[in-house]
MIROTI-786656 format. One record per residue: residue number from 1; residue in three letters; x, y, z of N, C-alpha, C in turn. Coordinates in nm, 2 decimals. Layout:
<recs>
  resi  resn     n.X     n.Y     n.Z    ca.X    ca.Y    ca.Z     c.X     c.Y     c.Z
   NUM   ALA       X       Y       Z       X       Y       Z       X       Y       Z
...
</recs>
This chain:
<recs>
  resi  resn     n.X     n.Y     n.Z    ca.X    ca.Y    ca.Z     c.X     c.Y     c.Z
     1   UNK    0.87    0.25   -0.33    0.83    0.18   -0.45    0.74    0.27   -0.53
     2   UNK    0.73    0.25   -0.67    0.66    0.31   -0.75    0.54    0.27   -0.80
     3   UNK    0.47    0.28   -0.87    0.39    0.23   -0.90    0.38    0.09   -0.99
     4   UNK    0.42    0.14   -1.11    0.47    0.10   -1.11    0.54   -0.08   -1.13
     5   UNK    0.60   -0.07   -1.06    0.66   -0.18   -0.97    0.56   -0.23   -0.90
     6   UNK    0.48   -0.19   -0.81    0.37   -0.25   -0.77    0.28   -0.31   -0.86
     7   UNK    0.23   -0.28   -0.97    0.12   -0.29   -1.06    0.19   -0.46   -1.15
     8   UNK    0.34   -0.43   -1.10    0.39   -0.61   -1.16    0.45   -0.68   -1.05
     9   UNK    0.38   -0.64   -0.91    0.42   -0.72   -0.79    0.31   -0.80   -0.77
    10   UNK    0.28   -0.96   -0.76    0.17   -1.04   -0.69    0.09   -1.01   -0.58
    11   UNK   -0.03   -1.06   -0.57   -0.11   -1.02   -0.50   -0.05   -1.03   -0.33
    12   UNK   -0.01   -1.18   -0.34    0.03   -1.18   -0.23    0.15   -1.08   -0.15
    13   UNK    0.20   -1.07   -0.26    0.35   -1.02   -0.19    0.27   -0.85   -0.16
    14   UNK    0.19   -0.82   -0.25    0.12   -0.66   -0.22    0.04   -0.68   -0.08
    15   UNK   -0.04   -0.75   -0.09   -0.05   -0.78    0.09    0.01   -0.81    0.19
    16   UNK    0.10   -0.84    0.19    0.23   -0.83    0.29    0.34   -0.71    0.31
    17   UNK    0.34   -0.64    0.19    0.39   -0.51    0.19    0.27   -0.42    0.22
    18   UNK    0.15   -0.45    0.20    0.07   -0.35    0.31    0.07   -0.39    0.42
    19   UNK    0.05   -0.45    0.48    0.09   -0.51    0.64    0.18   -0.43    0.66
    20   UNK    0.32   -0.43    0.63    0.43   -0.37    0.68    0.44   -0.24    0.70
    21   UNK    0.36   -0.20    0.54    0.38   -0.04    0.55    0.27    0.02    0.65
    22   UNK    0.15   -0.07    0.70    0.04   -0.01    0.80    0.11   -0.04    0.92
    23   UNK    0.25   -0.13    0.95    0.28   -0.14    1.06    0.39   -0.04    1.11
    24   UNK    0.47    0.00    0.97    0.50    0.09    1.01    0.47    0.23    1.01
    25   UNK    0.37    0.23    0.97    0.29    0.39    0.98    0.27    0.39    1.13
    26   UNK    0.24    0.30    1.19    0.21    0.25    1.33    0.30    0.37    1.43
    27   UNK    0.42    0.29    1.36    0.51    0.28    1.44    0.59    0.46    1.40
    28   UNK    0.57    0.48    1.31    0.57    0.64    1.27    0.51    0.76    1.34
    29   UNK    0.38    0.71    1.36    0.27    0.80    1.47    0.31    0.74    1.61
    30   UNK    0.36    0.66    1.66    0.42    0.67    1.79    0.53    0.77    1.82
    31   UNK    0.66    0.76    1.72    0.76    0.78    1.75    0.67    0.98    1.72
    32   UNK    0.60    1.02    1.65    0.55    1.14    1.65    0.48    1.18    1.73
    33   UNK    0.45    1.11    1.77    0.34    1.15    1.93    0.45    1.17    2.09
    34   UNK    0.54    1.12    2.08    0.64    1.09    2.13    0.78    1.25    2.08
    35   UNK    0.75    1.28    2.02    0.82    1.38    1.98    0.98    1.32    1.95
    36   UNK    0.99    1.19    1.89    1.12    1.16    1.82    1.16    1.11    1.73
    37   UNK    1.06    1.14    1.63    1.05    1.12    1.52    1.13    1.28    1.42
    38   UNK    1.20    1.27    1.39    1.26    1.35    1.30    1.25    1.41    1.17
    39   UNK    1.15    1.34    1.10    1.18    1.31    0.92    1.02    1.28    0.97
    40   UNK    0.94    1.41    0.99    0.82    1.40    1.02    0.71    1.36    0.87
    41   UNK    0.76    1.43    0.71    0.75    1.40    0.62    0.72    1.27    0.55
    42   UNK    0.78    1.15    0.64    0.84    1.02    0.58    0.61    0.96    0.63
    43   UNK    0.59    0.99    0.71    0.45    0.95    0.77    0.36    0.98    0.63
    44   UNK    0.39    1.12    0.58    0.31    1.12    0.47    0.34    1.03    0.34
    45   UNK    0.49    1.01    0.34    0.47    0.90    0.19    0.44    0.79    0.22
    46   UNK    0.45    0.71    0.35    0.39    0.58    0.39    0.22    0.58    0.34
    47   UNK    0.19    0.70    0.40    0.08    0.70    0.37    0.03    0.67    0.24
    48   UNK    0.10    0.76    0.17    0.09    0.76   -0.03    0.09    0.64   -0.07
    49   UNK    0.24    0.56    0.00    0.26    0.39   -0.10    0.15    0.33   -0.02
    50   UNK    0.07    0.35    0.09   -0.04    0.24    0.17   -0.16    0.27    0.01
    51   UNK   -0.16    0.40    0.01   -0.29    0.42   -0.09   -0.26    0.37   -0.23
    52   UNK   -0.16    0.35   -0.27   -0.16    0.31   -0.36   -0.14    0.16   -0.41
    53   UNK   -0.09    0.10   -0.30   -0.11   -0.05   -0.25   -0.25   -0.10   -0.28
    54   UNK   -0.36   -0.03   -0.17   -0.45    0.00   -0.22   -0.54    0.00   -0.33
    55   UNK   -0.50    0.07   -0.40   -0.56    0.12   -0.56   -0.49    0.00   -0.63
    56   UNK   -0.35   -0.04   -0.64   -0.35   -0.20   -0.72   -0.43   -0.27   -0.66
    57   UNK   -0.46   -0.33   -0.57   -0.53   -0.42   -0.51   -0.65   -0.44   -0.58
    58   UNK   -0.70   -0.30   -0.57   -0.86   -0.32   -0.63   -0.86   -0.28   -0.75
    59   UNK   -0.80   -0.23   -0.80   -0.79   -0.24   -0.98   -0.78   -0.38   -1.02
    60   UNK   -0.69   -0.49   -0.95   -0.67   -0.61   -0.99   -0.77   -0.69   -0.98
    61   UNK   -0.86   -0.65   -0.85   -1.01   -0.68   -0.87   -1.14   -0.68   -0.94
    62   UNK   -1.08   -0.55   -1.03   -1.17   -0.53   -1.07   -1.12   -0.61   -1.24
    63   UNK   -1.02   -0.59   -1.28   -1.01   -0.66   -1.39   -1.01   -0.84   -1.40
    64   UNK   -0.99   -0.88   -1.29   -1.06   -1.03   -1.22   -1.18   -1.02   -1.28
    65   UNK   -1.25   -0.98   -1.20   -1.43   -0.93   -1.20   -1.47   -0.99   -1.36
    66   UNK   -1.42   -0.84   -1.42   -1.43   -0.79   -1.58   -1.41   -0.90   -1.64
    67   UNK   -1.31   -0.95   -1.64   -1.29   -1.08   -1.72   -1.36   -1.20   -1.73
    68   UNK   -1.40   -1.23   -1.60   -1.45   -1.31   -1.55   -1.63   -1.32   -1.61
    69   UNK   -1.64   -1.16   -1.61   -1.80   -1.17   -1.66   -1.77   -1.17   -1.85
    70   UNK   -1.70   -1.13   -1.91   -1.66   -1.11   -2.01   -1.69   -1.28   -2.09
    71   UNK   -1.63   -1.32   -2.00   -1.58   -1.51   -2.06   -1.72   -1.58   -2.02
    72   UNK   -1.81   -1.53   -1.98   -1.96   -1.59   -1.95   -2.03   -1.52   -2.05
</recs>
């Protein structure tokens, strides 16, 4: 996913695609500790879309916030 696409995905659904992607990062660092993991590379873009999961999350918090004191 891109950004994107994230940035017009719901909150909820962005927290359940972080779930998944921290589960499978999980499951990424096993199969690499394990030495059978192949496509050793794929660990780092999980990582990337986790952080940027992330960064929507709390950007949308923060424009919540903003607004919120804005309308007071």
């Amino acid at each position: 996913m891109d950004i994107a696409e994230l940035k017009k995905t719901n909150r909820g659904e962005l927290q359940n695609l972080l779930a998944e992607k921290r589960d499978e990062l999980r499951t990424l660092r096993f199969k690499a500790s394990e030495r059978q993991l192949k496509e050793v590379r794929r660990i780092r873009s999980v990582k990337q879309t986790i952080a940027q999961i992330l960064t929507v999350l709390s950007n949308g918090e923060e424009t919540t916030h903003a607004s919120s004191v804005q309308t007071n």
